[in-house]
N, C-alpha and C positions, 0 to 999 in steps of 0.2 A: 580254371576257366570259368565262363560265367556262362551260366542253363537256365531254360526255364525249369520250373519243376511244378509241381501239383500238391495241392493242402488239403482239397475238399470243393467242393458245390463252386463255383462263381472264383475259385481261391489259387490263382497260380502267382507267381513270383519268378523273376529274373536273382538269381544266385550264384555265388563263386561257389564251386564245386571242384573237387579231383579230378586231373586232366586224367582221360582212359589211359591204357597202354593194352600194349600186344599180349592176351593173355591164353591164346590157344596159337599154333604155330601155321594158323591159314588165315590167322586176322589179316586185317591194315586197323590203321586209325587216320578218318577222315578231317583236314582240315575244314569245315562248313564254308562256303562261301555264298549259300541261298540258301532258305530253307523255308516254309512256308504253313500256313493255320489251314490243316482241311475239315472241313464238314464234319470228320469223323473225331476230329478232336473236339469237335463239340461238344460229344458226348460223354467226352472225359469233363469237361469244364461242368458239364451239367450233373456230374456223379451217376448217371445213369448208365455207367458197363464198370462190375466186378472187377475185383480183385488189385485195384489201385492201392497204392501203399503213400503214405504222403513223403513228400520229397524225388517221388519216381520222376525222369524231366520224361517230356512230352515232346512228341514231335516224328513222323515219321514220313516227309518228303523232304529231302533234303541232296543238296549234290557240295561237293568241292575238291579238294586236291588233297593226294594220299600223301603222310608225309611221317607215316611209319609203316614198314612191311613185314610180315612174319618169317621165319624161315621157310618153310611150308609152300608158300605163296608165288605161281610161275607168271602168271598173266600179267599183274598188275606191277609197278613199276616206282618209286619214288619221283612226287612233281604231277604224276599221272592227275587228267583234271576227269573225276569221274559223278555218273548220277548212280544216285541206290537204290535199290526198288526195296518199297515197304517189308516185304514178307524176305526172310531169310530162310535160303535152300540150300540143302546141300548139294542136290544135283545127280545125287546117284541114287534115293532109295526107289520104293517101288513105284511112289506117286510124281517124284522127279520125271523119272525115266517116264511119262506119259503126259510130260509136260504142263505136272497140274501143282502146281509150286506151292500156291498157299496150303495145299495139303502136305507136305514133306512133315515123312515120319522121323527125322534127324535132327533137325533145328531148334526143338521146343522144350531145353529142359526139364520143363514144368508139367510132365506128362501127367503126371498122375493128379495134378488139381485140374489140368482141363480135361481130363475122362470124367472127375467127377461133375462139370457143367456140362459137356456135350457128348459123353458118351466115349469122346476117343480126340486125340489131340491135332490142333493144325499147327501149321508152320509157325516156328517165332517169327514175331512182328517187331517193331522198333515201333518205344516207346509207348507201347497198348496194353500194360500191365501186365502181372506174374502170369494170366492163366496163356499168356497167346509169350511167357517165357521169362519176362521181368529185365527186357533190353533196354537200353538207358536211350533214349529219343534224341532227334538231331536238330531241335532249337536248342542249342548249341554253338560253341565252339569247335570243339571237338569231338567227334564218336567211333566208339570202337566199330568196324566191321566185322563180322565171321563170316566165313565160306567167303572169301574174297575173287579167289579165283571163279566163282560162280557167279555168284548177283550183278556188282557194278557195272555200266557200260563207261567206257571211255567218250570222251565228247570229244568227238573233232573240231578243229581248229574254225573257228571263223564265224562261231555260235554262240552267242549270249549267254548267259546261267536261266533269263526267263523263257528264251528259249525251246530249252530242254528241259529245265527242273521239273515241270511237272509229266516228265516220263516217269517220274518216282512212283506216281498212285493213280492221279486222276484223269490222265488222257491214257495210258493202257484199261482203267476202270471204266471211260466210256467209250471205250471203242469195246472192252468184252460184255457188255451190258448191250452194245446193239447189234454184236455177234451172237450174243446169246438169244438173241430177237427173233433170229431164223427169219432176217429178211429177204424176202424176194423181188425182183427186179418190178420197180411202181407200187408197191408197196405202200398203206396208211399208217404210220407207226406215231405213236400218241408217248412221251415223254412229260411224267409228272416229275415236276421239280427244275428248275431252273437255276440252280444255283453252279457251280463249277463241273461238279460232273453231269450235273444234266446239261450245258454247256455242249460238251463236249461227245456224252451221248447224240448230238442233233446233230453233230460235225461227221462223227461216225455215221449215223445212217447215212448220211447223204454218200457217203464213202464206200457203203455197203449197195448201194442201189437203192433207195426209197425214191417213193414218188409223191410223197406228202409227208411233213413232218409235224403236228402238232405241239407245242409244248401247252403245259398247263401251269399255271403260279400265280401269288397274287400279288409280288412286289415287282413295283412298277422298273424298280433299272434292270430286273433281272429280264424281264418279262421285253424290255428294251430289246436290252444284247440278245434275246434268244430271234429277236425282228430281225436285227439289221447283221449281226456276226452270225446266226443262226438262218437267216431266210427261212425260220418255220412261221406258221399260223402258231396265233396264242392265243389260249381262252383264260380269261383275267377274271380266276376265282377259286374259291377251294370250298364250293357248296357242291354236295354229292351229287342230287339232284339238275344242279343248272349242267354242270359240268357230264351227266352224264346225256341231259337234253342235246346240248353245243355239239355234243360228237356225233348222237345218232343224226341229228340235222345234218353236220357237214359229210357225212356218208352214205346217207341214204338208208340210214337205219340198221345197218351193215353191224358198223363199229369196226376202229382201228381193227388191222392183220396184228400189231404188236402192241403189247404196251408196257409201259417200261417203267418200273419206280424207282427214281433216282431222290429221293425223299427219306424214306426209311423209317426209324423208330421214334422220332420226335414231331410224325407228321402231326398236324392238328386239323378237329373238326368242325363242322360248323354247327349253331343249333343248339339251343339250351341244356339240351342232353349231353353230345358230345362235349361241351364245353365245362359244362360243371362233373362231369367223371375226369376229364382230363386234372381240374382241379383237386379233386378226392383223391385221387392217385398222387398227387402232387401232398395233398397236406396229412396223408396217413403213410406216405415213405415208398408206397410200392410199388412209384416209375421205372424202379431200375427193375425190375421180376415181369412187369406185364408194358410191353411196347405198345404204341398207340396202332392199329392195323384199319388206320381210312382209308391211304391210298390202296393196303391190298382191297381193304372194300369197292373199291372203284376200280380197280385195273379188270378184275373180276366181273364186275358189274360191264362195263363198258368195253370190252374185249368181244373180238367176233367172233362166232361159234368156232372152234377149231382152230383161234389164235394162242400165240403167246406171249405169256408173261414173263417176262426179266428184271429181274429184282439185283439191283448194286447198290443200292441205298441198306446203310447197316444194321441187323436187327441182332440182340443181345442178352434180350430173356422169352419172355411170353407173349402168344396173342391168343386174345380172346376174339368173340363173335368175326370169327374169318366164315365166309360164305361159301364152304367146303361143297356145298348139295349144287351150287350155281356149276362153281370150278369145273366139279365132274362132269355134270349135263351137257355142261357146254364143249365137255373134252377138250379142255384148254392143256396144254404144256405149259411148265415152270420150268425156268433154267435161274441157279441162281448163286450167288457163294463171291469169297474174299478174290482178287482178281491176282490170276499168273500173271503177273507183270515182266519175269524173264521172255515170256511168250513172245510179249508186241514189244519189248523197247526197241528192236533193231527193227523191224518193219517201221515203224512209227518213227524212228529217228528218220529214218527216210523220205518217209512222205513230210514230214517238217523241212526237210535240206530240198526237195521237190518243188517246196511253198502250196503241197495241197491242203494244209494247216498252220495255222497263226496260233501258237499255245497262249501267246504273250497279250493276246487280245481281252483274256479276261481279268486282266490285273486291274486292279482300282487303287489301290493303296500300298507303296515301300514303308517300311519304317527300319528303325535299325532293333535289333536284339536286345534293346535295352527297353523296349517300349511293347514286348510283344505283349505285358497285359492289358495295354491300352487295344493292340490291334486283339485282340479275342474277343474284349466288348464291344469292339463296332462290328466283328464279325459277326457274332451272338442275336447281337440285338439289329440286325443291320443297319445300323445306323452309315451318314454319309453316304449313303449311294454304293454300301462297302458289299462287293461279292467276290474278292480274293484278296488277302493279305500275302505280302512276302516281306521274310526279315531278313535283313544283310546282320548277322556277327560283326 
C-alpha cells in the first residue's frame, strides 16, 4: 500500500509499504477512504515531539470501510463504513470505565518509555510515535485497528466522509476544550487560535451557552472563518500587550469568564525578545524539551479573577517563565489533557445529522494521498488561504 511516513524536520514522503493485517483477534483493518493533516501533525513535521523513528507513517484522523475483521471482533462487520477516533481504548480498564479514554491503562504498549517522559503512560495514539505506543497512522491506504469493538463509530447512510471525518480528533477536541471551559449561560469566553480546532472550539461554545465568543489570531482567512462560520469578535494580533488591552476594553476590564488555548507549543511571540529566544531554541536544538508558553502567558494574563483556562492546544516537553504567582492569585482553574473522543462522537454525530454543525465548512484544500507532502507545506506555512487539508487514498 502506499503511506505517508516521517524522515525527520520538514522530511515526510508518500511510500509503498506492507499492507497491515489482523494481528491481535479484536483488530479490523481499515480500508482509508478520508483522512486528513491536523495541527498536531505539525509537530511531528517540525521534530518537535519525541520519540519518532524514521519511516513511522503519520496520520491520525482518518475514517473508511472495514475490510478485514478479527475473530474476537462482535460489533463491527465486513463493508461496515466507520470513523476512528485518535486515541485507542480498550474500554474496560479503570480510566475507561470513567470515560477518560485518552488515559487507558491497556492500549499503550510502550509503557515503560512513556513513564520515563511523563511519569505514567496514556493511551496509544495512531501514528504519534513509540512513546503514545508506535501505531502505524492512517495517511494511508490501509490501517490496522485494535480494540475494534470499542473505538470506531459507524456512519450512517446519507453522510459524506467530510462530514464526519473530523469526529476523529478535532470537532470531539473542540467541543471538550469548550466543555472544559466551565461555561455558563452569556458567558465571555476568549479562544486563542483560529486554526481547525479553534474553529471548532467557537462552534462549541456557542453550543454550550456563551454569550460572547472572542477569537484571537493573526491570519487573515482564519481570522475570516472564525467572522462569518464562527460569528465570534476577532482581535487581529498576537502582541501580548494589545491583545490583552482589546479584551480588558471589550469587558469592561473584567476579562473573558474563559479562555481557551487552542495554539499550543509552537505558539509564537512578539517583540525582539520573544523572537530572538524563539530563534535560539530553534538554532541550539532544544524546541523539542522547552515549548514556547505565550498564550499560557496570556490566557493567564487576561483571564477574570476566578475564570478558566482550557488548554487542547498540544504541549510536549517544557515550559518556562509560566506566571504561576498570577494563576494562583487569581484562582484560576486549568482543565486540560489529550481529548476522549469515544465520549462525544455519538452526541456530535447527532448534532451534525441535526445541521447544528457544518464540520465541512472548514475545508480549504482536497488533494489526493499522493500529494500529501505538498499539502503539509501549505498547511505548515499557510500558505493559499490553506486551514484544513484532506487527502482522498
Amino acid at each position: 500500500m502506499r503511506a505517508l511516513r516521517w524522515y525527520g524536520k520538514h522530511d515526510v514522503r508518500v511510500e509503498t509499504v506492507p499492507d497491515p493485517t489482523i494481528e491481535l483477534p479484536g483488530d479490523v483493518v481499515v480500508r482509508v477512504t478520508a483522512t486528513a493533516i491536523c495541527g498536531s501533525d505539525l509537530h511531528l513535521y517540525n521534530d518537535l515531539f519525541p520519540t519518532l523513528h524514521k519511516g513511522d507513517i503519520l496520520g491520525h484522523e482518518f475514517m473508511g470501510e472495514v475490510v478485514a475483521v478479527g475473530p474476537s471482533v462482535t460489533r463491527l462487520k465486513l463493508g461496515d463504513r466507520v470513523v476512528v477516533p485518535f486515541a485507542i481504548s480498550c474500554g474496560q480498564c479503570y480510566f475507561c470505565s470513567r470515560e477518560l479514554y485518552s488515559l487507558c491503562d491497556n492500549s499503550n504498549p510502550n509503557e515503560e518509555l512513556a513513564r520515563k517522559f511523563l511519569g505514567q503512560a496514556t493511551a496509544g495514539l495512531f501514528g504519534y510515535g513509540h512513546i503514545t505506543g508506535g501505531f502505524s497512522g492512517g495517511q494511508a491506504e490501509y490501517v490496522r485497528v485494535p480494540y475494534a469493538d470499542v473505538g470506531p463509530l459507524v456512519v450512517p447512510e446519507g453522510l459524506s466522509d467530510e462530514q464526519v471525518l473530523f469526529l476523529s480528533d478535532i470537532l470531539p477536541t473542540g467541543f471538550m476544550a469548550a466543555e472544559n471551559a466551565r461555561i455558563q449561560p452569556g458567558d465571555t469566553v476568549a479562544v486563542w487560535g483560529c486554526g481547525p480546532v479553534g474553529q471548532f472550539t467557537i462552534q462549541s461554545a456557542w453550543m454550550l451557552g456563551a454569550g460572547r465568543v472572542i477569537a484571537i489570531d493573526h491570519v487573515p482567512e482564519r481570522l475570516a472563518l472564525a467572522r462569518t462560520y464562527g460569528r465570534a469578535e476577532t482581535i487581529d494580533s498576537f502582541d501580548a500587550d494589545e491583545v490583552y488591552e482589546r479584551l480588558m476594553d471589550m469587558t469592561d476590564g473584567r476579562g473573558p469568564a474563559s479562555c481557551i488555548d487552542a495554539v499550543g507549543m509552537e505558539a509564537h511571540g512578539s517583540g525582539i525578545v520573544s523572537e530572538t529566544l524563539d530563534w535560539l531554541g530553534d538554532a541550539l536544538g532544544i524546541s523539542k524539551r522547552i515549548n514556547r508558553p505565550y498564550v499560557i502567558q496570556q490566557i493567564i494574563k487576561c483571564c477574570q479573577k476566578g475564570g478558566t483556562l482550557s488548554i487542547p492546544g498540544v504541549y510536549a516537553g517544557l515550559l518556562n517563565a509560566v506566571p504561576m504567582g498570577a494563576a494562583m492569585n487569581k484562582g484560576l482553574t486549568w482543565k486540560m489533557g489529550q481529548t476522549h473522543v469515544h465520549r462525544y462522537m455519538g452526541p456530535l454525530l447527532e448534532r451534525i445529522i441535526a445541521g447544528e454543525i457544518d464540520p465541512t465548512a472548514i475545508v480549504t484544500h482536497r488533494l489526493p494521498l499522493e500529494d500529501a507532502t505538498t499539502g503539509y507545506g501549505l498547511f505548515a506555512e499557510k500558505q493559499d488561504s490553506c486551514v484544513k487539508v484532506v487527502l482522498r487514498p
